[in-house]
N, C-alpha and C positions, 0 to 999 in steps of 0.2 A: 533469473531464478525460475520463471515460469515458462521457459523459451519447450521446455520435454512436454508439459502438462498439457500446453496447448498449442504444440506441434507449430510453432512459430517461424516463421519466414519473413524476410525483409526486403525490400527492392530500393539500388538508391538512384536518383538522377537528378542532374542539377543541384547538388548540394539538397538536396530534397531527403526523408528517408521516409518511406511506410512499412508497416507492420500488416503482415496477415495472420491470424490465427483460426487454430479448428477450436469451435464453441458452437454447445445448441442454446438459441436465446429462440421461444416461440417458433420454433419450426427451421431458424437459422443456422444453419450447420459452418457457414465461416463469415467469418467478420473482420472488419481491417480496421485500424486506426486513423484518427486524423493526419494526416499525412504530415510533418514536420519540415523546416527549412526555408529553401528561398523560395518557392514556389507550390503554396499551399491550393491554392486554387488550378493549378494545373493539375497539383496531385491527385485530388479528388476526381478532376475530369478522369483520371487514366486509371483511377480505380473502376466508375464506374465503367468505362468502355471495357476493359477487364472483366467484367462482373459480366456486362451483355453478354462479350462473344464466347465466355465460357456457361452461361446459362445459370447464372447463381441471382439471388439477389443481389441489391446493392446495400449492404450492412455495415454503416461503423460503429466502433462499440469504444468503451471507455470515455465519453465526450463530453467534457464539459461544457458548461451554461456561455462561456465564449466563444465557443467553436462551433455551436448551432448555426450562427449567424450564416460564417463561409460557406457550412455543407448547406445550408436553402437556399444562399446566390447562388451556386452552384445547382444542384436538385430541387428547388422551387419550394415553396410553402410548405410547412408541418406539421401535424398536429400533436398534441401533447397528449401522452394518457398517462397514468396515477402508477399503472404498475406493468411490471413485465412478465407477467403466469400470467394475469388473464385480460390484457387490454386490447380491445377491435382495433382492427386497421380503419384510419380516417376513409372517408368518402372522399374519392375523386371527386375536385370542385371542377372538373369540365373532362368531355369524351379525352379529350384528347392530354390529360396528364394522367399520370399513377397515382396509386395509392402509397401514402407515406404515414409513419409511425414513429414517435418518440416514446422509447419505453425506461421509465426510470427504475435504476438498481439500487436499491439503499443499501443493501450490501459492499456496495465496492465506492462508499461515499469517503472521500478521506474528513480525518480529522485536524482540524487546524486548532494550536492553541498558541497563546504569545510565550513569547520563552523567558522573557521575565517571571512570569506568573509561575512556569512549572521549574523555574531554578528558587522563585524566595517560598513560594505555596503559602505566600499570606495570605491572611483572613480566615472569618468563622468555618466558609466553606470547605475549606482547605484542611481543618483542625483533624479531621480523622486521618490524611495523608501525613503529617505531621505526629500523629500519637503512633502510627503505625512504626513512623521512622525513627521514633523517639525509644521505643521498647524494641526496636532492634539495636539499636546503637546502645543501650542499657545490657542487654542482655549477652551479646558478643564486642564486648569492652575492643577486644583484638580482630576488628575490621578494619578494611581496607579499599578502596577505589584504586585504578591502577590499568594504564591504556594499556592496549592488545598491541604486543611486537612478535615477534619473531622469537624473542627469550620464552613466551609465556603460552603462545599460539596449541602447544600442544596440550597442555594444562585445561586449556579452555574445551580445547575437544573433550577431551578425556572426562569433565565434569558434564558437556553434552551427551556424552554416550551412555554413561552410567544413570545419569538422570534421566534421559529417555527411554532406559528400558523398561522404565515401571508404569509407562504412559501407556493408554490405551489412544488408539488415534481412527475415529468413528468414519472418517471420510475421507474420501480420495484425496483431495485438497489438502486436509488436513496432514494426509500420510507424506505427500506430496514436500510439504513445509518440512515437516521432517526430512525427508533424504537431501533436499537442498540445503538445509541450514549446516548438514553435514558437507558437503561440496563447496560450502563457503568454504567452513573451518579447517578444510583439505588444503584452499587454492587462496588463502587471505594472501598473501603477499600479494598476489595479482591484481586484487582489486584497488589495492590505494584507499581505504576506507577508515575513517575516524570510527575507532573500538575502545568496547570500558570492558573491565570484568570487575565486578565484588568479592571478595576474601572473604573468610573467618578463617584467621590464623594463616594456616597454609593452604587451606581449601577452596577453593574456587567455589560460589553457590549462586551468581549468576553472571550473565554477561547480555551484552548489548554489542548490536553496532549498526551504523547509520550512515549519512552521504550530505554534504554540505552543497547545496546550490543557492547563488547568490545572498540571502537574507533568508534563507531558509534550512534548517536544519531534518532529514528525512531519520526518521526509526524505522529499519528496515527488518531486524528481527531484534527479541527481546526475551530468554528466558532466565526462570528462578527456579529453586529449589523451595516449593513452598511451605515445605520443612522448617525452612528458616524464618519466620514471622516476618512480615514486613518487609522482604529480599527485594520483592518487587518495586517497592515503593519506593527504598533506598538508589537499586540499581536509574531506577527513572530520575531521580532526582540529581545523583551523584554525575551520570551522563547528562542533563542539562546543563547542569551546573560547569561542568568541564570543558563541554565541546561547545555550547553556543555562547560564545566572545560575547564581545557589545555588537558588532555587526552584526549577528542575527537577531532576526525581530520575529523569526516566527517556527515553530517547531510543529512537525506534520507527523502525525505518527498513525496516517494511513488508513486501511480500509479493514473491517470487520470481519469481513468475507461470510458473514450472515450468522456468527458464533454470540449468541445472546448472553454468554460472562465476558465474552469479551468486546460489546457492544456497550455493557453497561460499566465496567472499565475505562471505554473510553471515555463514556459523557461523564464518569465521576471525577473526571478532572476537569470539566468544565470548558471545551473549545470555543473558541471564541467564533470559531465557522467550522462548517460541515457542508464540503464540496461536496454536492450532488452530481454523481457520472448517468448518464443517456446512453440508451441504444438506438440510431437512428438507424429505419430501415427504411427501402425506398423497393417495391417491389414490382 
């Protein structure tokens, strides 16, 4: 979905795959991900030789707290700083190595919660996700849940398009989320993807749809008509409760992207973790 935004390129070898993307992170104009596959520690080597003979830094970005480990065997020791707008590059600890940088995003931190927890929403803390759902289900007696196919697929657009036109959408990213949530609901068939929509009556008022890997259930977009009291609440509930069986044990519903109602959204259902992502730069 974000392959336009940040002009995304792949290379694959040995069953291996990395990601390049254009991004400025402190001065960084491109960044590559941790390299994926059978050969993570090769991958890396051949980013960084990449990185020399083209004259760029060596920048991986999206990196979680496991994956630190390989990129320092690999690029040697690092140091840690608090934020990424305004944290110093470490001091070289001898002439003869670089300067390296861990800059953490709290923005692009996912949110992990148990999927038990957000399909029963017991307990006290849970009570206002629960009154929320309860005076929606009161209020439009004639709702409904109901997967996303091929019958229904255009429904779903159609209540996306008319509902987005009244939004304002303040940032590129944000704009960005728009034109691709539309390029999903063009191209669903192709993706294979576990989808919900919400009803009243005959009206579509929201929908969801996500990606199942192994014991984990992904929410990859999620809109409401917040017209409808509680849409949100419902659609989140009525998709846990559908898509994640017994075998999921844990439902991810992603990153922030620095939007502070929708930061505090996420912690108001209470995650049980919050994967923190790193920029490691090696310059």
């Amino acid at each position: 979905m974000w392959r336009d935004y940040f002009k995304m390129e792949y290379a694959l070898f040995d069953n291996t795959v990395v990601f390049k993307a254009s991004a400025k992170y402190n001065g960084v104009n491109t960044v590559f991900s941790v390299p994926m596959g059978n050969d993570i520690l090769g991958g890396i080597k051949l980013v960084a030789e990449y990185c020399r003979a083209n004259n760029l830094p060596i920048a991986f970005y999206a990196v979680t707290e496991d994956e630190i480990e390989p990129l320092q065997s690999v690029l040697r020791p690092i140091s840690i700083s608090d934020n990424i707008s305004n944290a110093p590059k470490s001091s070289a600890a001898a002439s003869d190595t670089q300067d390296y940088t861990i800059y953490s995003n709290e923005d692009w931190s996912d949110y992990i919660y148990e999927a038990d927890a957000l399909k029963s929403l017991q307990g006290r803390k849970y009570s206002g996700k629960r009154n929320h759902i309860n005076k929606f289900k009161k209020e439009y007696e004639n709702w409904a849940f109901e997967e996303i196919t091929a019958c229904n697929i255009a429904r779903v657009r159609d209540f996306y398009i008319k509902y987005s036109a009244g939004l304002d959408f303040p940032t590129k990213i944000a704009l960005e989320d728009h034109y691709k949530t539309i390029e999903v609901l063009d191209n669903y068939d192709m993706y294979d993807l576990p989808g919900g929509l919400l009803r009243v009556n005959d009206t579509v008022v929201a929908f969801s749809i996500g990606e199942i890997k192994n014991d984990v259930l992904y929410i990859h977009t999620e809109k409401a008509d917040t017209h409808y009291f509680g849409a949100y609440q419902v659609i989140n509930n009525e998709f846990a409760k559908h898509f994640a069986a017994d075998n999921i044990k844990y439902i991810n519903r992603e990153e922030d992207d620095g939007d502070l109602g929708l930061r505090f959204s996420k912690h108001s259902y209470y995650p049980c973790n919050v994967i923190p992502k790193y920029i490691v730069v090696l310059t």
